[in-house]
C-alpha positions as CSV (number, residue, x, y, z in Angstrom):
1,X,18.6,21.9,31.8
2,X,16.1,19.1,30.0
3,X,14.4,19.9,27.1
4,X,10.9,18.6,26.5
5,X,9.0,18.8,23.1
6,X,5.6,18.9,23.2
7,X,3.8,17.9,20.4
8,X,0.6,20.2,18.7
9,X,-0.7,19.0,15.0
10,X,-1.3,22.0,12.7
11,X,-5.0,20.4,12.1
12,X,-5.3,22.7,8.3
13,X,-1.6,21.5,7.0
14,X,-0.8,18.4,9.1
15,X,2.5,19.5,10.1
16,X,3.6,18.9,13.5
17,X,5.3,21.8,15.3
18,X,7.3,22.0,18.7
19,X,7.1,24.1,21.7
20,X,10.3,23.9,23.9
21,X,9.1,23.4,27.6
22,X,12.5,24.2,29.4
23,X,12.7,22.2,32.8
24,X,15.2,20.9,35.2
25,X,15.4,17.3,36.4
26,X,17.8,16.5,38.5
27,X,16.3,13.1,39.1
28,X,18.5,9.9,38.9
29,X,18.0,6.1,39.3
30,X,17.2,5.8,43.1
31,X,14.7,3.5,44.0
32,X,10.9,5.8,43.3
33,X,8.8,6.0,46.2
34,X,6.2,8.5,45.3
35,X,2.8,7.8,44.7
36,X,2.0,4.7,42.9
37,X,-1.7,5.3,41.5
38,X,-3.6,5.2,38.1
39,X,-1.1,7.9,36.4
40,X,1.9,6.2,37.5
41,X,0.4,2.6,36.6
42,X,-0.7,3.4,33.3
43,X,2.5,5.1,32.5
44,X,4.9,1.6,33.3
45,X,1.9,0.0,31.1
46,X,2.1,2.3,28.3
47,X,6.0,2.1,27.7
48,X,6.5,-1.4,28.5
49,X,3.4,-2.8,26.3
50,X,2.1,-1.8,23.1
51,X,-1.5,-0.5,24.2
52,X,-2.8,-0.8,27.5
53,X,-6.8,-2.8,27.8
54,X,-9.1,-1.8,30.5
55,X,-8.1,-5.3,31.7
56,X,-4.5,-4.7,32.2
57,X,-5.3,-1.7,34.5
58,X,-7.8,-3.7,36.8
59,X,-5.4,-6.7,36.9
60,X,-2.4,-4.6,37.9
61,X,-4.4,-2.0,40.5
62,X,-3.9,-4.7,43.1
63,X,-0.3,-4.8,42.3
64,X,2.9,-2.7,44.4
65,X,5.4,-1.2,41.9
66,X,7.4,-4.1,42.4
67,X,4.8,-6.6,41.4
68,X,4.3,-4.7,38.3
69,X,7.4,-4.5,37.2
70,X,8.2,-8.1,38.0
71,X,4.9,-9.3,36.2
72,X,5.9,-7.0,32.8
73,X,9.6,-8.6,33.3
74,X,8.6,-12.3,32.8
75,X,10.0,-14.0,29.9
76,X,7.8,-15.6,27.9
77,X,7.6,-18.9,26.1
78,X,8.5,-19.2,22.9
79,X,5.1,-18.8,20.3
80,X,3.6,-21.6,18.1
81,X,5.4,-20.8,14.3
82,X,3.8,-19.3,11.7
83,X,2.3,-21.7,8.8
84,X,1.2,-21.9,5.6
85,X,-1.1,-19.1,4.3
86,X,-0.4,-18.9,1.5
87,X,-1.5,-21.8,-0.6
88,X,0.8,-23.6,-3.0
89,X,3.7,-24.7,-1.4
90,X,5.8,-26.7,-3.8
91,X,8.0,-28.1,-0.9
92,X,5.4,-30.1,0.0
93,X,3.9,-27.8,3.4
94,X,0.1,-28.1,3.1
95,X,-2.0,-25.2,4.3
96,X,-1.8,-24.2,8.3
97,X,1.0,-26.7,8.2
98,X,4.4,-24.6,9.4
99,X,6.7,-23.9,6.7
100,X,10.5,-22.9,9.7
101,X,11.8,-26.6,8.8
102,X,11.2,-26.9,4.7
103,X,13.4,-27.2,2.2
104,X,14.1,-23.2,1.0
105,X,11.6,-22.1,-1.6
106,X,12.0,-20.2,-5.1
107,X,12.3,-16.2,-5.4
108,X,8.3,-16.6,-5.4
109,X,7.6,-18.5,-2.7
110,X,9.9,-17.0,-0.4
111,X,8.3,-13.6,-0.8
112,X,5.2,-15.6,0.4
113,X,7.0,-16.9,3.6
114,X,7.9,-13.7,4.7
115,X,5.0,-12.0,4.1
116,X,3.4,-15.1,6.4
117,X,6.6,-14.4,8.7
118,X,6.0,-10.6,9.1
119,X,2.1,-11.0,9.6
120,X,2.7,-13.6,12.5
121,X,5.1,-11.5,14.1
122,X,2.6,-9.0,14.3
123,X,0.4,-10.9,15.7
124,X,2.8,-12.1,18.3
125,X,2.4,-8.3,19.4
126,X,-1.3,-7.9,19.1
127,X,-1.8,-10.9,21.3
128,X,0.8,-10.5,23.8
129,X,0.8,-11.1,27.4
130,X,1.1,-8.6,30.2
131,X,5.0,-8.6,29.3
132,X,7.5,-6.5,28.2
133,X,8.9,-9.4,26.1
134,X,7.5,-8.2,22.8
135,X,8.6,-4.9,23.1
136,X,12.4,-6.0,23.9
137,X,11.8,-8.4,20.2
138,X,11.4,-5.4,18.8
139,X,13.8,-3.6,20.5
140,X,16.7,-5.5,19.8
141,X,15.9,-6.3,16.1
142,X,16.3,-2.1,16.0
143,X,19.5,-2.9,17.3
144,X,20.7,-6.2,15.7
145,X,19.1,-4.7,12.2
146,X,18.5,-7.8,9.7
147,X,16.5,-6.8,6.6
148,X,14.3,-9.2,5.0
149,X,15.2,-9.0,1.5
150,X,18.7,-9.1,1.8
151,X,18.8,-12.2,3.9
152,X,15.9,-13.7,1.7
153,X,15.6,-17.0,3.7
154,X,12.5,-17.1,5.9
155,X,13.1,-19.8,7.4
156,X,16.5,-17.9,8.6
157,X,14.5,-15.0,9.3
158,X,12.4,-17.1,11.6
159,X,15.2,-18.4,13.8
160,X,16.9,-14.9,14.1
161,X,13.3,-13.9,15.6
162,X,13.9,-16.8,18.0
163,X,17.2,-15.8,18.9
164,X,16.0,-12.5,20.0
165,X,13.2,-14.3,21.8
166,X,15.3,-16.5,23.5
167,X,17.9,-13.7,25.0
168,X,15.4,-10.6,25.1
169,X,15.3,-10.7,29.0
170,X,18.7,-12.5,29.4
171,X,22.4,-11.4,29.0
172,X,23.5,-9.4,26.7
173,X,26.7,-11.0,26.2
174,X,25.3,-14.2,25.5
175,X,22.6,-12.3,23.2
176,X,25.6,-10.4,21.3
177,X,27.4,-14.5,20.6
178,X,24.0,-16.0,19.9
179,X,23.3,-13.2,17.1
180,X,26.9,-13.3,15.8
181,X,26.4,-17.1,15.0
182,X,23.0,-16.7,13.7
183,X,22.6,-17.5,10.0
184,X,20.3,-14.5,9.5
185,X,22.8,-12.5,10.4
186,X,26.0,-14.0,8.8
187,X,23.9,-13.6,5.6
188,X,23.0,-10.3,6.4
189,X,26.4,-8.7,6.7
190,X,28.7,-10.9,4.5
191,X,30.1,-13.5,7.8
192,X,29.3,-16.1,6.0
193,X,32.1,-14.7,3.2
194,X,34.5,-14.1,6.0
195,X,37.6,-16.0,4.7
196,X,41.5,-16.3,6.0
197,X,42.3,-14.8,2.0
198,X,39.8,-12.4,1.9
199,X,38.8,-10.9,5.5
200,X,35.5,-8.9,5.2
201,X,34.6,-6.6,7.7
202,X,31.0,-5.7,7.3
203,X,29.7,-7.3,10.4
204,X,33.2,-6.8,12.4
205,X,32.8,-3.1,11.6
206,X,28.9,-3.1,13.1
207,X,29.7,-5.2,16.1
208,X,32.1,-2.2,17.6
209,X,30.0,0.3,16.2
210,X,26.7,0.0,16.5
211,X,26.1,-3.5,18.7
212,X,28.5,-2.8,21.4
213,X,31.0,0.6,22.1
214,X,28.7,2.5,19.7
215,X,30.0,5.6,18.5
216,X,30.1,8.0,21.2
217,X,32.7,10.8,22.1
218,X,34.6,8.3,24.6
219,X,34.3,5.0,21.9
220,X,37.8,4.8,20.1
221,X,38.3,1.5,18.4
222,X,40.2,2.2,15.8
223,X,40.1,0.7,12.3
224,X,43.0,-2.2,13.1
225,X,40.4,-3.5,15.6
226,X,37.9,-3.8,13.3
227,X,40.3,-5.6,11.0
228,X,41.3,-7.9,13.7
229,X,37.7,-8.5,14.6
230,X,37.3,-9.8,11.1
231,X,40.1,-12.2,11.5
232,X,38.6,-13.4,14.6
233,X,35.7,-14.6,12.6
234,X,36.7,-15.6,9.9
235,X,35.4,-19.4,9.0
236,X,31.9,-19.2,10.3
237,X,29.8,-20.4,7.4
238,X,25.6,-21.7,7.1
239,X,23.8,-24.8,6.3
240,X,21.0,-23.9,4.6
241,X,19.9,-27.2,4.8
242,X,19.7,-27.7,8.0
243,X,19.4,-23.9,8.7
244,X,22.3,-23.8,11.3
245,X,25.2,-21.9,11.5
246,X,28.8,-24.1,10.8
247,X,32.8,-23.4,11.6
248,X,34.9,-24.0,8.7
249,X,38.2,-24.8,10.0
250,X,39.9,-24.5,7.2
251,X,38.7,-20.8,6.2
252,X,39.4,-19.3,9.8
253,X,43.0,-17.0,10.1
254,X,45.2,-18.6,12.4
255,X,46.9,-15.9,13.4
256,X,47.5,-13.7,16.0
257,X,44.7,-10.9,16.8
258,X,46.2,-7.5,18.2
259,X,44.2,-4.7,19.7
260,X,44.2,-1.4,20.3
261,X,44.9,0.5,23.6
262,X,41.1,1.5,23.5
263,X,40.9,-2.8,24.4
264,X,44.0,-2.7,26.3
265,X,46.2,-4.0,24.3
266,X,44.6,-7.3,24.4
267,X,45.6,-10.3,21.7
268,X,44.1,-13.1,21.1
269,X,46.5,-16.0,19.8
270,X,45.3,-17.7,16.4
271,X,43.6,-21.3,16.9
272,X,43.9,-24.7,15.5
273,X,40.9,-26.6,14.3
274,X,37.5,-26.4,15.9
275,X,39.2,-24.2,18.8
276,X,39.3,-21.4,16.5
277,X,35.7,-21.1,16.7
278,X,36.2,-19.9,20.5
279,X,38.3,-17.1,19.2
280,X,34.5,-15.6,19.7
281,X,34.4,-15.6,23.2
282,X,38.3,-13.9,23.5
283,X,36.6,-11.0,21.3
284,X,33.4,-10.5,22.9
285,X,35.4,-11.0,26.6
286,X,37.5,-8.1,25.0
287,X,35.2,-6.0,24.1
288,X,32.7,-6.8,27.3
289,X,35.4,-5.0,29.4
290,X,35.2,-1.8,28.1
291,X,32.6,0.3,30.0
292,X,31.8,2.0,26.9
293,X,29.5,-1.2,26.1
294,X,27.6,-0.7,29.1
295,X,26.7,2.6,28.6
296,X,26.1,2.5,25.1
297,X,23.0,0.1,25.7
298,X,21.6,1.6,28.1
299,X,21.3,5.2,25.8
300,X,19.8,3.0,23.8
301,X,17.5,1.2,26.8
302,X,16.5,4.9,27.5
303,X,15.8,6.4,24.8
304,X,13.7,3.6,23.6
305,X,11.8,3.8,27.0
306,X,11.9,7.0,28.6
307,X,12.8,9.7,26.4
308,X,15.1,10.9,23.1
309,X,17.3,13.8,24.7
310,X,20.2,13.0,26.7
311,X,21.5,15.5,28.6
312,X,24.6,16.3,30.7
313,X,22.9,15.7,34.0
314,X,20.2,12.7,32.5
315,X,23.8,11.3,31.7
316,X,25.7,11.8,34.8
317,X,22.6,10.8,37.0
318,X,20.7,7.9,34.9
319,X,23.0,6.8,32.6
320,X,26.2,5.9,34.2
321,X,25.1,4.8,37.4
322,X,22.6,2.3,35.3
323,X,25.7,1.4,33.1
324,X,27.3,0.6,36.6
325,X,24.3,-1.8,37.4
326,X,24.6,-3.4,34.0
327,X,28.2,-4.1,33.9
328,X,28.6,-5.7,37.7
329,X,25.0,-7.9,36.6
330,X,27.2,-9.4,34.0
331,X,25.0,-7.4,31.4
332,X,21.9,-9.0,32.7
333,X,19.2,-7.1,30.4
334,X,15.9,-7.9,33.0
335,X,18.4,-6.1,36.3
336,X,19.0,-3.5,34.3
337,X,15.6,-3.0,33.1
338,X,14.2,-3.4,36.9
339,X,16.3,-0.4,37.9
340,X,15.1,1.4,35.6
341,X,11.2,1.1,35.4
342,X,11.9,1.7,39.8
343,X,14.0,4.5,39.3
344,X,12.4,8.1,40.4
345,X,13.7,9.3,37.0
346,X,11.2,7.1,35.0
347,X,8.5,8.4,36.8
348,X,9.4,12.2,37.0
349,X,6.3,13.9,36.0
350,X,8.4,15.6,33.0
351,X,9.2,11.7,31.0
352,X,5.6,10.9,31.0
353,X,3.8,11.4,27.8
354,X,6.7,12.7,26.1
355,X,7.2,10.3,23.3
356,X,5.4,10.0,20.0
357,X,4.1,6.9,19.3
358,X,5.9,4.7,17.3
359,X,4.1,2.8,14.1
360,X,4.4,-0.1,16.0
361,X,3.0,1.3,19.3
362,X,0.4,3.2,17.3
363,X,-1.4,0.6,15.1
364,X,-0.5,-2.8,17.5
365,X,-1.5,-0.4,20.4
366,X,-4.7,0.6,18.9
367,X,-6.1,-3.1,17.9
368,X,-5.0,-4.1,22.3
369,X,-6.7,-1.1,23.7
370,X,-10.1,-1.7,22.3
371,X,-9.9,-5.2,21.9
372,X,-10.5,-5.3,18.3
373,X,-11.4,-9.2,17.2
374,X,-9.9,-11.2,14.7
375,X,-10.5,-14.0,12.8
376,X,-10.0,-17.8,14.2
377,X,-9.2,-19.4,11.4
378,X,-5.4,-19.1,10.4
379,X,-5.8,-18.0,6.7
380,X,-8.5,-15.1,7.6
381,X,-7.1,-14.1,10.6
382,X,-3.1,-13.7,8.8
383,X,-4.9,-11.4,6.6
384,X,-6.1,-9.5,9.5
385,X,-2.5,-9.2,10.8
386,X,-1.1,-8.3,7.6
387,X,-3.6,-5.0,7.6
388,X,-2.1,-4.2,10.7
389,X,1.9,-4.8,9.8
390,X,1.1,-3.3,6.2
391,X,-0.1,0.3,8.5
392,X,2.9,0.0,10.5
393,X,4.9,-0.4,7.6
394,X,2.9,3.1,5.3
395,X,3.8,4.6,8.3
396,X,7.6,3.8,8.1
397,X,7.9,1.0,10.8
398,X,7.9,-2.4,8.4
399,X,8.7,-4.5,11.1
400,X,11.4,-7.3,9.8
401,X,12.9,-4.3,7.7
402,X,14.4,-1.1,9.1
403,X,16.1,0.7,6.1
404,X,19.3,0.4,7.0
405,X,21.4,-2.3,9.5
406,X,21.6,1.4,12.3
407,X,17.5,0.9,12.6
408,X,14.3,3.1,12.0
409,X,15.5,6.9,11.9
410,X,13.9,8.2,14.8
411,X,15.7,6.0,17.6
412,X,18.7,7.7,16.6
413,X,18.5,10.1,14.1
414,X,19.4,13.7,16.1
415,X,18.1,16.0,16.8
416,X,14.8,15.2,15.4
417,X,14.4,11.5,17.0
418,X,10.8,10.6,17.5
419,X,9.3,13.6,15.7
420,X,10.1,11.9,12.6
421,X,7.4,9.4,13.1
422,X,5.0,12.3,12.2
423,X,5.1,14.2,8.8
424,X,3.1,15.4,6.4
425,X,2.6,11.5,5.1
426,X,2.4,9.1,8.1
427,X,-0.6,12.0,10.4
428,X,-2.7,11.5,7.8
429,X,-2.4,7.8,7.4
430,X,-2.5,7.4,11.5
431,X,-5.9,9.3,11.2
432,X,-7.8,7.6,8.5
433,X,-6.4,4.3,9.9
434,X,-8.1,5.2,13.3
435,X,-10.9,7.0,12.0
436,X,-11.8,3.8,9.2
437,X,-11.7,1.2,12.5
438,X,-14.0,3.2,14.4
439,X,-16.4,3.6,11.5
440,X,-19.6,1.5,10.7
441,X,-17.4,-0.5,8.1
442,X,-14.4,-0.6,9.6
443,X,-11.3,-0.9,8.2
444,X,-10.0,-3.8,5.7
445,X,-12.0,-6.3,7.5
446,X,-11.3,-4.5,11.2
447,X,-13.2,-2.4,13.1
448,X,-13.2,-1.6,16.6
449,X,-16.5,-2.3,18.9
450,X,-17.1,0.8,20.6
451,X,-20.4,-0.8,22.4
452,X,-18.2,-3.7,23.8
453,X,-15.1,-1.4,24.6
454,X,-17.5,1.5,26.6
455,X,-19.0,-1.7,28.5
456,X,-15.3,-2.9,30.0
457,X,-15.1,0.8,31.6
458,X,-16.6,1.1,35.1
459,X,-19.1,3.5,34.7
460,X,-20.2,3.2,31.4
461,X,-24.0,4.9,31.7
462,X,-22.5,7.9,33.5
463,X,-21.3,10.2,30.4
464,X,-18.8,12.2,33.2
465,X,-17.2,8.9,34.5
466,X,-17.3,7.7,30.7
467,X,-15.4,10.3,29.1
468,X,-12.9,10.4,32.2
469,X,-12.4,6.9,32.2
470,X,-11.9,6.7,28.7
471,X,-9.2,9.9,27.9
472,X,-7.6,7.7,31.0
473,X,-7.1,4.4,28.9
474,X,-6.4,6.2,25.7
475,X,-4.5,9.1,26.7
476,X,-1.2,10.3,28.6
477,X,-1.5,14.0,28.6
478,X,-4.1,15.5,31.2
479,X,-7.1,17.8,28.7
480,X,-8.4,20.8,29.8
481,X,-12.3,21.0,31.3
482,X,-13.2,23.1,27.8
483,X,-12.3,19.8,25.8
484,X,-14.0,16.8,28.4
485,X,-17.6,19.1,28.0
486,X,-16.6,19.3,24.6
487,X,-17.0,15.5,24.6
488,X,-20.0,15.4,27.2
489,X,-22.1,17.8,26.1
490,X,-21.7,18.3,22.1
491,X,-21.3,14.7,21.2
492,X,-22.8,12.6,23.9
493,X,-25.9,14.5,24.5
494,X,-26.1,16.3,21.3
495,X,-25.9,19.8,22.7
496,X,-28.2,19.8,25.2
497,X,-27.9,21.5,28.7
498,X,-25.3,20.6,30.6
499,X,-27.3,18.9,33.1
500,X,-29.1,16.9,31.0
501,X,-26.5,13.6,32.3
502,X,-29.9,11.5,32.1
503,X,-30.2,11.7,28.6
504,X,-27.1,9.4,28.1
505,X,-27.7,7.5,31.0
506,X,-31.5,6.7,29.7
507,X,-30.0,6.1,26.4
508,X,-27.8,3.1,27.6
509,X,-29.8,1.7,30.0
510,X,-32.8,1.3,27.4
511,X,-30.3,-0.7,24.7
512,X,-28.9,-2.4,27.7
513,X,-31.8,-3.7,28.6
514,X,-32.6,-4.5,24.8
515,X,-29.6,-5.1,23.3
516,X,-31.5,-6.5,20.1
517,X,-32.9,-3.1,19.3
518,X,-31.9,-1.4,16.5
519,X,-32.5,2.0,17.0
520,X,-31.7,1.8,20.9
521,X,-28.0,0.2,19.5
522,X,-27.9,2.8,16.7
523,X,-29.0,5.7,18.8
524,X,-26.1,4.9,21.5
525,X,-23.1,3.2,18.8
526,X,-23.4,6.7,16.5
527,X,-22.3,8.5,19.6
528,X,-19.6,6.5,20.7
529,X,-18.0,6.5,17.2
530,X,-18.1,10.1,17.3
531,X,-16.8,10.6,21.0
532,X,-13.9,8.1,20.2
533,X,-13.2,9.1,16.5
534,X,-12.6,12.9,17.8
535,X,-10.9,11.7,21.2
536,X,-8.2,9.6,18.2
537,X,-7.8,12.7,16.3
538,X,-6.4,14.8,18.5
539,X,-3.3,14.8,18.9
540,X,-3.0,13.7,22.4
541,X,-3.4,10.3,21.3
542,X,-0.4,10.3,19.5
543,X,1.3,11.0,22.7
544,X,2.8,7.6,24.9
């Protein structure tokens, strides 16, 4: 049987609260071959980017569900760097100057730099392409957790967001090395105090349990293999310098590595010199060969993109035969991906609209769907995207630092998951966020344009096709006829009758056609504030 939580807000207490729909689902990962329409589009759009614009509907409406999820599964390049906002830089970076390749900076200036660092990555997301490559940034720095203040180098903070650029769409494998080497990481979790005296196991401990086997009912490393993981990689050191990774031959172990049964037994004979650095690859080709790994990601690959609860049959029907796909691709992350987003499970009626927004997905999302501007000018328009990280963050998603190396709480925090994106602190920041950018003033210098964003739907003058065409774009749950006259009738033609259509329709054509006039803006804006500051607060919008 799957479960699926449906969330309702308790409008007088903001609590949320759960009613258990109980349904079966017996779908699996064959190839979907249903009806590929609006619904179906929008939902591959919504899980795959953060927001979807009016524009990314028209330009994928001409697209088969192959096209789609090819286009969404193009890597992209890698972004300009982030620069100097900040002012005084006594390295020597002037302003809108980039700051990756300077010398490291005092306790101050360093807070600066990653404060520049998290705003830019933010805007990475708010200005992304029709890809899911932002999404699988974020995605695996949930996974290979680094937290900014305890690596406190930005510039290493920088290059660890490359490396997860670089390998989002690419092998895992190759991903799991890359980010074992990275100096972000080796600060992180102690590697880079990984000696042949005094072996630490921090990172050996988190690569078995929580980047690789995990810690499910069939993972059993045992506690020697995380010992003779830390051997392994021992003598891995960082240039801060030259803000690279190093091998330290004479701090690696060169001896013998023994493992478990649960690794089959496998050893890995100590090396001399710079060979011992390769010790690496014998570990992760170890480690790669248990299915576990396999499966393991792709739990995480689903509940990220499809839905929290994992059942008996989801895992018998989705996730092992996915795992199979994974492990004979070699671990290729955009084959695995592709079977899933053209799977019939991923478009089962019952796995759309059943996630809660994350912080990321609600605040990012909300600035894409209506196109909100922002500044040209580097230092204005950092500011802008450090409103929109700073949201996030109130609302527990402070991308750059989950609070603790397993990620945010509600990608794996049973049984609660999602749901604990939504309490009694983060609803009413969600609303005053939404409800201050669709106000007159906006919010912290942004405000959404609800003229320019009601002139990208089709039918714009019609109030019907308006209100329709807007709960399409903004929401994943279907409302009932009660709620769209609601939004007709009360707010866009202030209560009068119900066949009164022209009154809008007069209304928009006249400030079309005089777009300078005041009152004819006024009389037109007021309503739209209202129709999409109600439409926000409901709490279908916090559904994805």
């Amino acid at each position: 049987m799957d479960r699926r939580q449906f969330l309702t807000l308790s409008p007088d207490r903001h609590q949320t609260r759960t009613a258990t729909a109980i349904a079966r689902t017996a779908t699996g990962i064959t190839p979907y071959t249903g009806a590929w329409d609006t619904l179906q589009r929008i939902h591959l759009l919504k899980r795959t980017l953060f927001g979807v614009t009016p524009a990314n509907v028209n330009a994928f409406s001409s697209l088969s569900m192959q096209q789609a999820v090819d286009t969404l599964l193009t890597a992209q390049p890698d972004p300009l760097p982030p620069v100097n906002n900040y002012g005084i830089d006594d390295t020597g970076v002037t302003p809108g100057a980039t700051w990756v390749k300077a010398p490291l900076g005092d306790e101050m200036l360093e807070r600066k730099r990653i404060a520049s660092y998290k705003a830019w990555w933010t805007g990475q997301m708010i200005n992304q392409q029709a890809s899911i490559h932002e999404k699988m940034v974020l995605f695996w720095h949930n996974h290979f957790v680094t937290e900014t203040g305890m690596v406190n180098d930005s510039r290493f903070l920088y290059q660890y967001n490359l490396t997860l650029r670089q390998h989002a769409l690419g092998n895992f494998k190759a991903l799991t090395k890359a980010i074992t080497l990275d100096p972000a990481m080796l600060v992180y979790l102690n590697g880079y105090l990984n000696s042949k005296g005094a072996a630490d196991e921090n990172y050996a401990r988190e690569l078995h349990e929580l980047f690789t086997v995990g810690k499910g009912p069939d993972s059993h490393y045992t506690e020697d293999d995380v010992r003779a993981t830390a051997r392994v990689l021992t003598g891995f050191r960082v240039d801060r310098a030259n803000i690279v990774s190093l091998f330290d031959t004479t701090q690696h172990d060169l001896g013998n590595k023994e493992f478990s049964g649960f690794y089959l037994n496998k050893v890995i004979s100590g090396k001399t010199g710079q060979e011992g650095a390769k010790e690496l690859d014998d570990l992760l080709t170890i480690i790669f060969l248990q299915p576990e790994v396999a499966k393991f990601i792709c739990r995480k690959l689903y509940r990220f993109f499809v839905y929290y609860d994992i059942d008996a049959a989801t895992e018998q029907n989705v996730i092992t035969p996915l795992a199979d796909i994974f492990r004979s691709s070699g671990y290729d992350i955009k084959v695995t991906l592709n079977a899933l987003f053209t799977s019939e499970h991923f478009f089962d009626p019952l796995n759309m609209a059943c996630l809660i927004k994350s912080p990321a997905d609600f605040c990012v999302g909300i600035c894409r769907e209506y196109g909100i501007p922002f500044p040209s000018d580097y230092t204005n328009q950092y500011k802008a995207w450090a409103v929109v990280h700073d949201r996030a963050a109130a609302m527990l998603q402070d991308f750059g630092d989950p609070p603790l190396v397993a990620g945010w709480d509600a990608y794996y925090q049973a049984p609660a998951f999602h749901e604990l994106w939504i309490n009694t602190d983060t609803l009413p920041k969600r609303n005053r966020f939404s409800d201050g950018l669709v106000s007159a003033g906006g919010f912290n210098g942004l405000r959404i344009d609800t003229l320019a964003f009601a002139s990208r739907l089709p039918h714009p003058e019609d109030p019907v096709a308006l209100v329709n065409d807007s709960l399409d774009i903004l929401y994943r749950v279907g409302v009932s006829d009660t709620v769209k006259g609601f939004l007709k009738n009360k707010i866009l033609l202030s209560d009068q009758s119900p066949d009164s259509n022209y009154y809008w329709t007069q209304a928009w054509n006249a400030w079309k056609a005089s777009p300078t006039d005041a009152s004819l803006k006024d009389n037109v804006e007021s309503r739209l504030q209202a129709l999409y500051k109600y439409i926000m607060d409901l709490s279908e919008y916090q559904l994805s």
